[in-house]
N, C-alpha and C positions, 0 to 999 in steps of 0.2 A: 915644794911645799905641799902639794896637795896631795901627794904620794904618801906624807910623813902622815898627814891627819884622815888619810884614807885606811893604812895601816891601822894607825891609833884605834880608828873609832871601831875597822874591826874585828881588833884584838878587846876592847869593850865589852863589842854587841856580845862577843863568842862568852867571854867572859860573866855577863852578866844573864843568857840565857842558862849556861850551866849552873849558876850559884841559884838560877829559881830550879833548874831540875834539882841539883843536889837537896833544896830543902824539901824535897818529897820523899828522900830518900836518909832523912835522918829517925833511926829509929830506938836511940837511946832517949829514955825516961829523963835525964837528968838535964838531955838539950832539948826542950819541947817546947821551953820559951823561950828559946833562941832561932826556931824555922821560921816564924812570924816575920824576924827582921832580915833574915838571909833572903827569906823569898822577896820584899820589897826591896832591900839593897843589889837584888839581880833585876829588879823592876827601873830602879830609878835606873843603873848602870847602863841599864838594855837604852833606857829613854834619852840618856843623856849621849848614848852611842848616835845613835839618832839624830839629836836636836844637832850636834857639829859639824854634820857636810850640810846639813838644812841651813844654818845659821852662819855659822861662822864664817863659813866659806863665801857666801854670800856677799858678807860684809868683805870681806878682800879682795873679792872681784871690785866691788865700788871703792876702794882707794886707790 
């Protein structure tokens, strides 16, 4: 179990720090109001990478 949500979270973190790099890296005109939410959706991704062996796991160990 802890292997599965250790994997998970970080295939997340990788994931969600790439999506804040990629939105540095958009340089067409027509998606420039879309880097705004790519870069917080690699923010929460990153966070919520995070809050799961913090949180979750936690709670499992106490059942």
């Amino acid at each position: 179990m802890k292997v599965i949500v250790f994997i998970i979270s970080l295939v997340l973190f990788v994931g969600g720090i790439a999506l804040m790099g990629y939105s540095f890296g958009v340089t067409d005109l027509g998606k420039v109001h879309f880097v705004p939410g790519m870069f917080v959706g690699g923010l929460i991704t990153t966070s919520i990478a995070v809050f799961i062996p913090m949180h979750v796991l936690n709670w499992a160990d106490r059942a």
